[in-house]
N, C-alpha and C positions, 0 to 999 in steps of 0.2 A: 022178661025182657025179649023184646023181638028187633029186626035190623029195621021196621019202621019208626020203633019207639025205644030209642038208644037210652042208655042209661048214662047219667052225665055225674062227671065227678069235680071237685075241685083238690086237686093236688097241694096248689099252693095259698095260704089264704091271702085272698084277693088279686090271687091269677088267672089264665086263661082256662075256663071250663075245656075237660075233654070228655068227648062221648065216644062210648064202646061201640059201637055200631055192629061187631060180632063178637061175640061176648064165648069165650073156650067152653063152657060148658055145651052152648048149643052146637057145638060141631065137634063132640068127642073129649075136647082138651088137646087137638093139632094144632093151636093158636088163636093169637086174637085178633083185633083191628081197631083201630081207634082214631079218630081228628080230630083237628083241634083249629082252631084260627088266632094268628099272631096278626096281629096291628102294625100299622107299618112302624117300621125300625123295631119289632118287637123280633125275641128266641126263644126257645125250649132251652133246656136244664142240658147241660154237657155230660152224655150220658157213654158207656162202652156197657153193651152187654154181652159177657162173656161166653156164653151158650145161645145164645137165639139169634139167629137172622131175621133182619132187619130190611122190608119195603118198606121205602120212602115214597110217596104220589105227592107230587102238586096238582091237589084239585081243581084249585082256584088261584090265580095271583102266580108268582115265580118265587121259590125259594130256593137260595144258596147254601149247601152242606158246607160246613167245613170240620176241621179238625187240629184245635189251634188254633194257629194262626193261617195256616193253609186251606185253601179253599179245594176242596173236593169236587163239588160240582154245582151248577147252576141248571136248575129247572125250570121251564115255563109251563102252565097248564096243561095237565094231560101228559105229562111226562113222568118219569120213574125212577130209581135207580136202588140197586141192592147191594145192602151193605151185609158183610159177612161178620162173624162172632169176632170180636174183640177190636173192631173199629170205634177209635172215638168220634164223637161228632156231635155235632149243635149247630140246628135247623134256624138258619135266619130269613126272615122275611126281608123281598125285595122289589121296589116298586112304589107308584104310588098310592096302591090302594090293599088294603089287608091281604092275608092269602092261607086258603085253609090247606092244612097237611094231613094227608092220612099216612100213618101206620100200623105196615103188618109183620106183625113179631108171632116168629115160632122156633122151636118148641116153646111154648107161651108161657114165662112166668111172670112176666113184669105185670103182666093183668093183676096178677093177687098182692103184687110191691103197689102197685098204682090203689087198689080197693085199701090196700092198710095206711097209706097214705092218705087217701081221703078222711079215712076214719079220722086220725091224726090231726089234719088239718082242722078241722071241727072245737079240738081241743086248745084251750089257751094254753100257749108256752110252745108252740109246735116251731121248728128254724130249724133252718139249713140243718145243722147235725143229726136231729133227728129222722130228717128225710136220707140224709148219705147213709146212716144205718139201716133203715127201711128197704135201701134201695142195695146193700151190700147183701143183705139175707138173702135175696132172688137173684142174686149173680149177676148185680148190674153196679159199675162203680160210675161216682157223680168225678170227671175227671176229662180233660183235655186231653190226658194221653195216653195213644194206644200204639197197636203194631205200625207200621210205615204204611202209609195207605197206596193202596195199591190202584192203578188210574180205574176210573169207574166208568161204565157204559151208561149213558143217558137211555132210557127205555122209553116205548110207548107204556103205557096202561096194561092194554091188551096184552105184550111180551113181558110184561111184571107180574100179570096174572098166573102167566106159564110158570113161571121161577115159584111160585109157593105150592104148598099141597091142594092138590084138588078141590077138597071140602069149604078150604076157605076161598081158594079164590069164586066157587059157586055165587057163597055168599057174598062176595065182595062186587060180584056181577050186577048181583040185585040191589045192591045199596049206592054204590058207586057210578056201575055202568053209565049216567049221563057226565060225570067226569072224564070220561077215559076216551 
C-alpha cells in the first residue's frame, strides 16, 4: 500500500468506505491516517479512544465535533482541531454538499481495530456488538461519554501538522497538502 493507492475498508456493512491513506507500518508504527466522506446529514460511530490522540481535518465540506449532545466545534475546509485521549465525539457532516474527514490517530491502534472490523464486516451476523468488542480490545469505547471537553482551538492544516509526529505529518504533506 502506498499514500497514492490507499487501501479502502468497509467498517460497517453498507457504510461509508474508509481509506488508510498512511497506513503504521509505512512510517514505523508512530500512527495512522485515514478519511472518509459522510453524505450530508451523514456521522461516524461515537467513538473515545483511550490512548491515542486524535486530528480531526475537514478536507472538504464543514464538519461539526460533538460530544453528546454538546457541540465541540465546527470546522470549515482546511481547518483542524485536536482532540486529546479519552474525549468522546462523533464527527457530523454539515452543509449542503458531503464533506470528507481525515484522521490522524496516534500512537495508532485503532488501525488494527478498524482492519478486524473490516474483516468482520465481510461476515454475515456482524452488528453493533460485535464492533463495540472489536473496538474495546484496542482501547477504543463506542460511547457518547467522556471527560468534560475542554474548549478546543480551531486549527489551520498546516498548525495540525505541527501537533502530530514528524513522520506522519511528512506523509500527511503528500497526501493531503492540496486540502490544507
Amino acid at each position: 500500500m502506498s499514500i497514492n493507492h490507499p487501501e479502502r475498508l468497509l467498517l460497517v456493512p453498507n457504510g461509508y468506505p474508509v481509506w488508510l491513506d498512511v497506513a503504521q507500518a509505512s512510517i514505523d508504527g508512530v500512527g495512522t491516517a485515514m478519511r472518509f466522506v459522510l453524505p450530508v446529514q451523514g456521522h461516524n460511530l461515537p467513538l473515545l479512544h483511550r490512548r491515542e490522540r486524535k486530528l480531526v481535518v475537514a478536507l472538504e465540506g464543514a464538519l461539526e465535533l460533538r460530544s453528546g449532545r454538546q457541540r465541540l466545534v465546527l470546522l470549515q475546509p482546511g481547518e483542524a482541531v485536536l482532540l486529546s485521549a479519552g474525549t468522546a465525539h462523533r464527527i457530523h457532516q454539515q452543509g449542503a454538499g458531503p464533506s470528507t474527514v481525515g484522521a490522524v490517530l496516534w500512537p495508532g491502534r485503532v488501525e488494527a481495530a478498524f482492519r478486524e472490523m473490516a474483516l468482520a464486516a465481510a461476515q454475515e451476523g456482524y452488528g453493533r456488538q460485535e464492533m463495540i468488542e472489536i473496538l474495546a480490545r484496542y482501547d477504543v469505547e463506542w460511547t457518547h461519554e467522556g471527560h468534560a471537553a475542554e474548549p478546543l482551538a480551531v486549527l489551520s492544516f498546516e498548525q495540525g501538522l505541527q501537533q502530530i509526529p514528524s513522520a506522519l505529518a511528512q506523509a500527511l504533506r503528500e497526501c493531503w497538502l492540496e486540502h490544507g
